[in-house]
N, C-alpha and C positions, 0 to 999 in steps of 0.2 A: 654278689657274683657266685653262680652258680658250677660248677667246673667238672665235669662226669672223664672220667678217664677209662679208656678201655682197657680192662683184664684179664683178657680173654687169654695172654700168653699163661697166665698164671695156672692153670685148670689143663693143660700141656707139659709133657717132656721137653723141657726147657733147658740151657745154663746160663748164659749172661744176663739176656732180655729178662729173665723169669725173676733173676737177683734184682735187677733195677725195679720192674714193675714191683717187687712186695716190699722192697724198703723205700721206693722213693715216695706211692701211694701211702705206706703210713707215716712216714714222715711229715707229707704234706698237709696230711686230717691232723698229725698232732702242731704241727704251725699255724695251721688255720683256724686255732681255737682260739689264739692271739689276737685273730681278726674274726671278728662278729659278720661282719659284713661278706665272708668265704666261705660257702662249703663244697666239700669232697664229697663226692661219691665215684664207686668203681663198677663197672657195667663190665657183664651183665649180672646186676644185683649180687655183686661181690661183698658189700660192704660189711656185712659180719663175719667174712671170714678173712677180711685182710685190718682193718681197724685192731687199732692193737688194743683197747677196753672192751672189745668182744671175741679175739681172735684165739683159738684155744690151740694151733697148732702153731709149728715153726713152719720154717722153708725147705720145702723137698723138691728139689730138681727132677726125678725121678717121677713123681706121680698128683695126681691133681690133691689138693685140698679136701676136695669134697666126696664120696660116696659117689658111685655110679652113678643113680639115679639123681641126683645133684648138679653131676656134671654132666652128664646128658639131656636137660633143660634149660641149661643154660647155653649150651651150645645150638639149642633149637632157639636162639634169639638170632644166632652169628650168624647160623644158616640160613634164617628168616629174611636179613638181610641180604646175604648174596642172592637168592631165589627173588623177591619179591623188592629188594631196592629200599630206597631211604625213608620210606613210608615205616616200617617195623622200627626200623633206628630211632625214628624223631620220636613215636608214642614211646620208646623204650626209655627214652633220654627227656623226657617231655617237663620242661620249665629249666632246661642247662643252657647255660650262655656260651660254654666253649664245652666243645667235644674234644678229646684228646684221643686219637685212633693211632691204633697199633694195628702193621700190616695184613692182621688175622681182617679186618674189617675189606668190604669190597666196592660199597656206595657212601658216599658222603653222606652226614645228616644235612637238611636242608633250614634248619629252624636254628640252629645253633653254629659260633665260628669254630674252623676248623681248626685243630694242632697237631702236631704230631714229633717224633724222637726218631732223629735218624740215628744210626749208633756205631753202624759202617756202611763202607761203599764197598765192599771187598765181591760182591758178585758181579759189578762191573768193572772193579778195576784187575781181579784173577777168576775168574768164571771158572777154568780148568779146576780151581779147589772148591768148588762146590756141586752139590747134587744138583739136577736139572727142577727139581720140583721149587729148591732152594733161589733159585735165578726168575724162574716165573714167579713165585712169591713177590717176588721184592720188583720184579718190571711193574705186576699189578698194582704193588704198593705205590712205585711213583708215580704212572697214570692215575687212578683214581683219586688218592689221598695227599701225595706231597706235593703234587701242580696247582690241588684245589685251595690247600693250608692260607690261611691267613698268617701263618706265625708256625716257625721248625725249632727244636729246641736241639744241639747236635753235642755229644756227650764230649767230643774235647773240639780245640781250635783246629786238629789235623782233621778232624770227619769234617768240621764247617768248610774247610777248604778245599777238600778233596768234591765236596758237596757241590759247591759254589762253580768249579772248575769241571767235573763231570756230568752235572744235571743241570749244569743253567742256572743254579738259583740267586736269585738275586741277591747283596751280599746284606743288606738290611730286611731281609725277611729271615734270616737263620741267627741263631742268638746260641752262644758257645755256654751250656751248664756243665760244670763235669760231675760225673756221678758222684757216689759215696763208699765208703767201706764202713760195713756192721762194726759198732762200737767193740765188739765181741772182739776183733781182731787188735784192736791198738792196745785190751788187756790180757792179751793170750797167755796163758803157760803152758809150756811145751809137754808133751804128752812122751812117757818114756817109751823109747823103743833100745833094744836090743843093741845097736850099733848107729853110732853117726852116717848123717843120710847126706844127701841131694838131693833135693827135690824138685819135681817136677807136677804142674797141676794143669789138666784139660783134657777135652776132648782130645778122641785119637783118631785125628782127619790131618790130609793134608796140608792147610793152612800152619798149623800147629807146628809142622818140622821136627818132628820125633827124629824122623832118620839122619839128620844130619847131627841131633844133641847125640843118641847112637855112636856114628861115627867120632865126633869128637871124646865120648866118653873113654874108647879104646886107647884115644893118641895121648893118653895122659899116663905119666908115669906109671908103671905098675902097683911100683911103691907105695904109692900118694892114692892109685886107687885102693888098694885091697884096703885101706884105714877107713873106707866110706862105700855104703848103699845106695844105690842110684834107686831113689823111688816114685813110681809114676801113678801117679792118683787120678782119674777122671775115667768118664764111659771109654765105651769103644762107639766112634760113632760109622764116617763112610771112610771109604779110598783104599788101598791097596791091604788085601790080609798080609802080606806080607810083614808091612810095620808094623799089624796086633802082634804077626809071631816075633816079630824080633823085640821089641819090648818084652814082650813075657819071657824068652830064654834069658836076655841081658841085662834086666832089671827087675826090682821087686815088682809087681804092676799090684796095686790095692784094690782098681779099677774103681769103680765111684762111691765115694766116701761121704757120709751123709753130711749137710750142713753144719751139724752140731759137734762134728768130731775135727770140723776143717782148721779152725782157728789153734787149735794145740798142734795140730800137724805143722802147718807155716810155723811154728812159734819154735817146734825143735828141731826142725832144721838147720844145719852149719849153712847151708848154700840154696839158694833158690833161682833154678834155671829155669829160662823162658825164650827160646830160639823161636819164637815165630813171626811168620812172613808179615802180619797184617795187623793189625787190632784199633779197633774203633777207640776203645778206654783202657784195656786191659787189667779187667777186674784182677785176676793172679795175679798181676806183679804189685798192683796197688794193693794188695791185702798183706803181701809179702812186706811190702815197705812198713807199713803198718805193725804187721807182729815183729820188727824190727831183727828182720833179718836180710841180711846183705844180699843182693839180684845181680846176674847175669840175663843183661836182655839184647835183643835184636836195636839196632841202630835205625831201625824204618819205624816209618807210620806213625800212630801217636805215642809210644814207647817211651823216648826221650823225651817227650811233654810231658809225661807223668810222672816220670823215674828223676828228672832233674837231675842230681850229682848222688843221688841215691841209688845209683847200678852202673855198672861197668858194663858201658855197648858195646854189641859187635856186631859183624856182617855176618846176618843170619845163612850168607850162602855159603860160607867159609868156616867147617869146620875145625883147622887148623885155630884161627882166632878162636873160634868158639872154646877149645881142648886150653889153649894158652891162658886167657883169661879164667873160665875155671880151676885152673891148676893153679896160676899164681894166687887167687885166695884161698884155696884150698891147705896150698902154704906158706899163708902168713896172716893168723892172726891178728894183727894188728891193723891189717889192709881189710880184714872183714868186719872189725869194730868202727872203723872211721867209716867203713861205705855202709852201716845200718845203723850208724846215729845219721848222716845225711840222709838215708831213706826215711826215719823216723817222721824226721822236718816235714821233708817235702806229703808223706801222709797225711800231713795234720790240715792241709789244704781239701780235701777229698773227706769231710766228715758231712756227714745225711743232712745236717740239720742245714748247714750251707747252703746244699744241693739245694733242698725245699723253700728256703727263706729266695732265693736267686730264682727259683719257678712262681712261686706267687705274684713276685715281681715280673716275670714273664706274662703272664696270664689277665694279670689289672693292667697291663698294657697295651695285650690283644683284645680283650673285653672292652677298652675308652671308658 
């Protein structure tokens, strides 16, 4: 079985999709050495730069892998296919039994079955928090490619549902994998900073709910704050300048922090906050779990399938609850040790090698 997965996110300014495509693709080549009978490959002609016995860089969210002229030929395959249709794809992918396509693709291959990762619904189910280019992306995406799929892989059981329930899809064509978190994070040490933090990690778009963590930050003790830095770690991405300026006056903002430096940041954190409206997996809180630090998170979406008894929920519209909850771990130790050994647990569900062994299984299934 032949299995080419598109990587075309990876060679883009990326965050979630960009983490999933470099760790789940090398996960998967190094599972499939176990099976003789599997190979990996990453399109377009990614594979020595994501394969971890040839891979000479880490993961940068920020910028592609490769050198201009690199990534500029290989993006003349992706464009090849939109301009000219499934004829460039099939010779690109030529002897692959399953195609795995990421949104960036526009025609089906016709030679090979189709798959694909949904990861959220969040541009039909709040459109208002996303860019319009960001809404066309993802319609294209389900006309072309997840009507055509033989087989959806949906990163937790809220996306498979929301999936099932929003787009029609049948509920035995969608198969629930949940991502992984970099082993980096379950060994982290906390990197010293100057003062005890709170931390905060993502983009700084609507979805996210900066302004209401914001607001809640104020309604907490004076006291209890001035002993802690409220730090916010990720780009600046779209929606109102507004929240860039008020971040920046009211928090440390680090703005985006390269992959290599993230796992000690989550790891020295007292408190790890995450008020947002939506999320398909919720890489930040899972990695949070992981470096075994206690989460305040949103009570929606997939959040509490991830978090299990490993964060303290709330209703992300209410900052009130949001300030209450922060505040009572803030002070009492004893309530932030018991709720990041449960997050510890529930981590330990969410490691790469899972993800990979539960997709090969996916794949010998769609393949017959």
């Amino acid at each position: 079985m032949r299995v080419t997965i598109d990587a075309t996110p990876t060679l883009l300014r990326s965050a979630g999709v960009k983490s999933y495509l470099y760790h789940w693709i090398r996960s998967l080549h190094r599972a499939s050495a176990t099976h003789r009978s599997t190979e990996i490959h990453a399109f377009p002609l990614l594979d020595g730069v994501l394969f971890p016995e040839r891979s000479s860089g880490g993961l940068n969210h920020e910028a592609s892998p490769l050198g201009l002229a690199g990534t500029l030929s290989r993006l003349t395959l992706v464009h090849g296919n939109r301009l000219f249709g499934a004829t460039v794809l099939d010779r690109a992918i030529a002897g692959s039994d399953i195609f795995h396509a990421s949104n960036l693709i526009c025609r089906a291959p016709r030679r090979a079955k189709l798959t694909a990762t949904l990861h959220d619904l969040t541009t039909w189910i709040m459109p208002g928090m996303h860019a319009a280019a960001n809404i066309q992306a993802d319609q294209s995406f389900a006309e072309n490619i997840i009507t055509r799929a033989e087989g959806l892989i949906a990163v937790s059981e809220n996306t498979r549902q929301d999936a099932i329930r929003v787009l029609g899809i049948p509920p035995n064509k969608i198969t629930t994998i949940h991502s992984g978190v970099a082993p980096e994070y379950f060994d982290a040490k906390p990197t010293p900073r100057s003062r005890p933090y709170v931390l905060f990690v993502g983009t700084i778009e609507p979805r996210k709910n900066l302004d209401t963590l914001l607001d809640a930050w104020q309604m907490i003790r004076e006291g209890t704050r001035r002993e802690y830095d409220l730090v916010v770690a990720g780009p600046k991405g779209w929606g109102p300048e507004a929240t860039y300026a008020r971040v920046q006056a009211a928090a440390t903002y680090l703005g985006y922090v390269p992959e290599s430096q993230m796992p000690g940041l989550f790891a020295g954190a007292t408190l790890f906050v995450y008020p947002s409206f939506y999320e398909g997996f919720g890489f930040p809180v899972v990695q949070a779990l992981a470096a075994k630090v206690p989460v305040v998170t949103s009570n929606t979406s997939c959040l509490p399938e991830v978090a299990r008894d490993g964060a303290a929920l709330v209703d992300p519209k209410s900052p009130v609850e949001l300030a209450r909850a922060i505040e009572r771990l803030l002070e009492s130790p004893s309530d932030r040790a018991k709720l990041a050994g449960y997050g510890r647990a529930s981590a330990e569900r969410f490691r790469w090698e899972k993800c990979a062994e539960r997709s090969l299984e996916f794949f010998r299934r769609i393949a017959g």
